[in-house]
N, C-alpha and C positions, 0 to 999 in steps of 0.2 A: 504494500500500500504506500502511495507517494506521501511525504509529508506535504501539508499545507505551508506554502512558503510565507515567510516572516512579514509580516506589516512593514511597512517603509512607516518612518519618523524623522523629519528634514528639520534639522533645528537652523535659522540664521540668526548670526551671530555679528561678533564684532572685536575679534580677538585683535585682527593685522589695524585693523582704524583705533586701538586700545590696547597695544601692548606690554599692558602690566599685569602682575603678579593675581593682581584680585579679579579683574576679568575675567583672565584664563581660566583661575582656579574654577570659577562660580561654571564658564560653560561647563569645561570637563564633568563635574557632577551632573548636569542635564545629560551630555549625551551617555556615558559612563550610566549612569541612572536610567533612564530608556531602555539602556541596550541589557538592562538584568532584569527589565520587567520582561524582555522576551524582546523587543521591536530590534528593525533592520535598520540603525541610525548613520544621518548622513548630516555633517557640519557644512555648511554654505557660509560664504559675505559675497552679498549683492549689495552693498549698504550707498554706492555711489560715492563715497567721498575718498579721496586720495591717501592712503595710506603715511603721511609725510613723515610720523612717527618713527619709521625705521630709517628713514632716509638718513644717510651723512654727510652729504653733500650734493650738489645739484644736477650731479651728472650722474647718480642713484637714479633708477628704474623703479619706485614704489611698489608697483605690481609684482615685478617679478622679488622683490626684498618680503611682499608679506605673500607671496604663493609659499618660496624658502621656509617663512616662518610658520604657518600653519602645518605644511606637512612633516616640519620639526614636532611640533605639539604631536600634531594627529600618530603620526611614528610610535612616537614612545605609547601610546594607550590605543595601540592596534584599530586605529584605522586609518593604516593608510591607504587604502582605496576608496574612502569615502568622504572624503571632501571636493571642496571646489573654490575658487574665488574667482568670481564674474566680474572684470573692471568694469564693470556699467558706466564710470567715471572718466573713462578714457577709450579706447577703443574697443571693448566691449569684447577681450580674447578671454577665453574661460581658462584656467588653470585647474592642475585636479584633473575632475571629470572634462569630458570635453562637452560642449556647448550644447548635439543634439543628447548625449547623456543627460544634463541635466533638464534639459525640459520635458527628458522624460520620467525622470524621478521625479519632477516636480508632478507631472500626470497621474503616477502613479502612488503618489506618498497616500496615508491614510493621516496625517496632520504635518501643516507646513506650518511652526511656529517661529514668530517673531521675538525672539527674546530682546529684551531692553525694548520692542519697539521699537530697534535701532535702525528697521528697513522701510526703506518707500515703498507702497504697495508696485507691486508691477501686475501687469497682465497675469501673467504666468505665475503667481501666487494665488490671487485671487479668484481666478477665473474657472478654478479648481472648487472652490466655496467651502475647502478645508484651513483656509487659513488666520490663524490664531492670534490675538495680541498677550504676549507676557509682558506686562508692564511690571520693571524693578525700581522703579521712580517717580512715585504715583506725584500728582498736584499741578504741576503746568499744567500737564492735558486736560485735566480737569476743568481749569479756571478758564483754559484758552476756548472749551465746549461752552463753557455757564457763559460767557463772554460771546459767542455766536461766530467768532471764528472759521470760518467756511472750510481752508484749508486741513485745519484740524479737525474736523467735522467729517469731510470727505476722506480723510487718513485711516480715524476710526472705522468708518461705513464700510471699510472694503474687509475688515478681519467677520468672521463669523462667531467668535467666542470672543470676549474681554475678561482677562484674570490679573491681579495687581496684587503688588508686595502689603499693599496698603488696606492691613486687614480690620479697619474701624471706618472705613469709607462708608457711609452712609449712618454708621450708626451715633448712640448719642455724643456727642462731646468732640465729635471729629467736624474741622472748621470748613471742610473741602465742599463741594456744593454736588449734589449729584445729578444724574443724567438719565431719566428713566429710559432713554432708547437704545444706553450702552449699559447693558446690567452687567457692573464686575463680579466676579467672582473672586472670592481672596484667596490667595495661593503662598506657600513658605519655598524658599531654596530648599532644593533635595541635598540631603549628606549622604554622601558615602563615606559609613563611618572605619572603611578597614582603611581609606586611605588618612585616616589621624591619629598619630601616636599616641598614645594613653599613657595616660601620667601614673608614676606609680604608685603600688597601692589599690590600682583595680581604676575598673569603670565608676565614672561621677555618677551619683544620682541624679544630677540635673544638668544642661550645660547652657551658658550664655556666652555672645560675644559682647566687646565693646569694643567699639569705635571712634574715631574723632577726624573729619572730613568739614571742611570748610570752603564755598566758590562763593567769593566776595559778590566776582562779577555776576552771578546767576541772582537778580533779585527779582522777587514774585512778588505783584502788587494788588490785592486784593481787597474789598470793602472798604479803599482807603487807607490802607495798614499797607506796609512792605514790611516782606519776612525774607529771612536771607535764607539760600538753597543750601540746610548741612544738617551738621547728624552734632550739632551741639547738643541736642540733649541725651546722645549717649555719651557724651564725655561728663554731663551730670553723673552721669551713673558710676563713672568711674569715680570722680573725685568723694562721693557719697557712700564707697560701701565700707570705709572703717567705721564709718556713723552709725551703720546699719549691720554692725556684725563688732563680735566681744576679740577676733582675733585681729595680729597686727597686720599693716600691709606696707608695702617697700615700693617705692618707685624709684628707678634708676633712669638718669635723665646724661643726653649727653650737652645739651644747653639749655638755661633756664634762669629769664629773670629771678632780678630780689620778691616784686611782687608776684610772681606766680608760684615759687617758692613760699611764700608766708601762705600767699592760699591752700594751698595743699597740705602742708602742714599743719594751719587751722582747721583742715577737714579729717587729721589725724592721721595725715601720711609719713612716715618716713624716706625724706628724700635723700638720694645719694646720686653722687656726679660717676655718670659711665665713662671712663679715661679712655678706653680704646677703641669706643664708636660714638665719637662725639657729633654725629648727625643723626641718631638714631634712638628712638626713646621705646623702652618697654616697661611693664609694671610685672611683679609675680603677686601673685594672693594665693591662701591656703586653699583647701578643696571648700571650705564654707562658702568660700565666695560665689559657687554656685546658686547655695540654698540662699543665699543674702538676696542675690540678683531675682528671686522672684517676687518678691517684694515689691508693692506700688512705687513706681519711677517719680521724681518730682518732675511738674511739666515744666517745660520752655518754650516760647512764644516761639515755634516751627513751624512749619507744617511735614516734615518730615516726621516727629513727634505727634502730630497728631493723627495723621492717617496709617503710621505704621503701628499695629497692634505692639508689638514689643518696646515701644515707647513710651504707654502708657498706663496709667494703672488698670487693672482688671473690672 
């Protein structure tokens, strides 16, 4: 008896337009994750914008710098026969698969997802009426919709499902406005948890990140108010869990004002100067720091904090 052959899953992406550390990591878990629920996964950037990122110098080829790059990535976690990168941006040569391959995976996918809703819809996404928005950045789209915004309006209109990192969208206390003709669904990053080392002592009972991400330039102007585009109130979180927990905690800093220094140590951190990565800041805290972190968050005036459930109190 033949097996029934695997579903195709076309995630696009934005690894070569964003070649850092946390991009990557975040796709890898979507296709990685996919490919264990059973599906046939295949990495695409069709995103149109010029890769300048890897560029060195002006006589670098972008295209061919992040084709190099992705099938570096795709390599190491066995797929490499399943990518592609469409310059749509410039003359339109496919790397990877080649050009009528991928418009036939695109034909054939059983979901073409938009991660970040980093791609412009094209024909050949949409025209399928499998194709998906993953929003990881929930709030401009939003405002730009409540706001009557055509462009953005028409962006949306072309995915068939809406899913957002931004799991208080619509509910009480979240400032965002909503959109009854785009109903998100809330969705979390998938872990794959064999690729994270485990602290010793065994598996945590519970696990948090924290972050601290700040783009000056990205400000969101709503009801009158501008809020800046960041993840300042996860650094709340950080400065707040000696407060919120009986054990000590350490931050090792390799540059740090007098006053951001007294802050933190009125929040009852122990700071210390890192002497041999003095551009690089990390904190340790004990295993509590898990159980501490589920704990109601103090707000701050975000909207990152307000539409992402992990920002907020329960």
């Amino acid at each position: 008896m033949t097996a029934a052959p695997q579903r195709k899953i076309v995630v696009l992406g934005m690894m070569a337009d964003m070649p850092v550390a946390g991009v990557v990591w975040q796709t890898l878990h979507y296709l990685v994750g996919f490919r264990r629920l059973g599906f046939d996964v295949y990495y695409v950037e069709a995103h149109a914008r010029t890769p300048t990122k890897l560029m060195l110098s002006e006589e670098d080829d972008p295209s061919e710098l992040a084709a190099g790059f992705i099938d570096g990535v795709m390599r190491r976690f066995d797929f490499a026969d399943k990518w592609a990168f469409h310059a749509v941006h410039a003359e339109g040569r496919c790397y990877g698969l080649s050009e009528p391959q991928l418009m036939r995976l695109y034909g054939s996918a059983e979901l073409i997802i938009n991660l970040h809703g980093g791609t412009l819809p094209r024909p050949e996404h949409y025209k399928t009426g499998r194709f998906v928005y993953l929003e990881t950045d929930p709030v401009a789209v939003q405002i730009e919709v409540h706001e009557g915004r055509q462009d953005t309006i028409d962006y949306l209109a072309a995915h068939c499902a809406h899913f957002t990192f931004g799991e208080n969208l619509g509910r009480p206390g979240c400032l965002l406005p909503v959109c009854e003709r785009f109903p998100y669904r809330p969705t979390r990053q998938p872990v794959v948890m064999d690729f994270w080392e485990q602290a010793p002592g065994g598996p945590a009972e519970a696990f948090t990140t924290i972050g601290n991400w700040i783009q000056q330039w990205r400000e969101v102007r709503f009801n009158g108010e501008v809020f800046t585009w960041s993840k300042h109130a996860e650094f709340m979180k950080l400065i707040d869990l000696p407060r919120r927990s009986t054990q000590p905690f350490e931050l090792a800093l390799g540059r740090i004002g007098d006053n951001d220094r007294r802050m933190l140590e009125g929040h009852g951190w122990r700071v210390r100067r890192r002497a041999r990565f003095p551009t690089t800041s990390t904190f340790t805290a004990p295993t509590s720091a898990a159980r501490a972190a589920s704990s109601p968050w103090r707000r701050t005036k975000t909207f990152a904090s307000a539409a992402a459930g992990s920002a907020t109190a329960a």
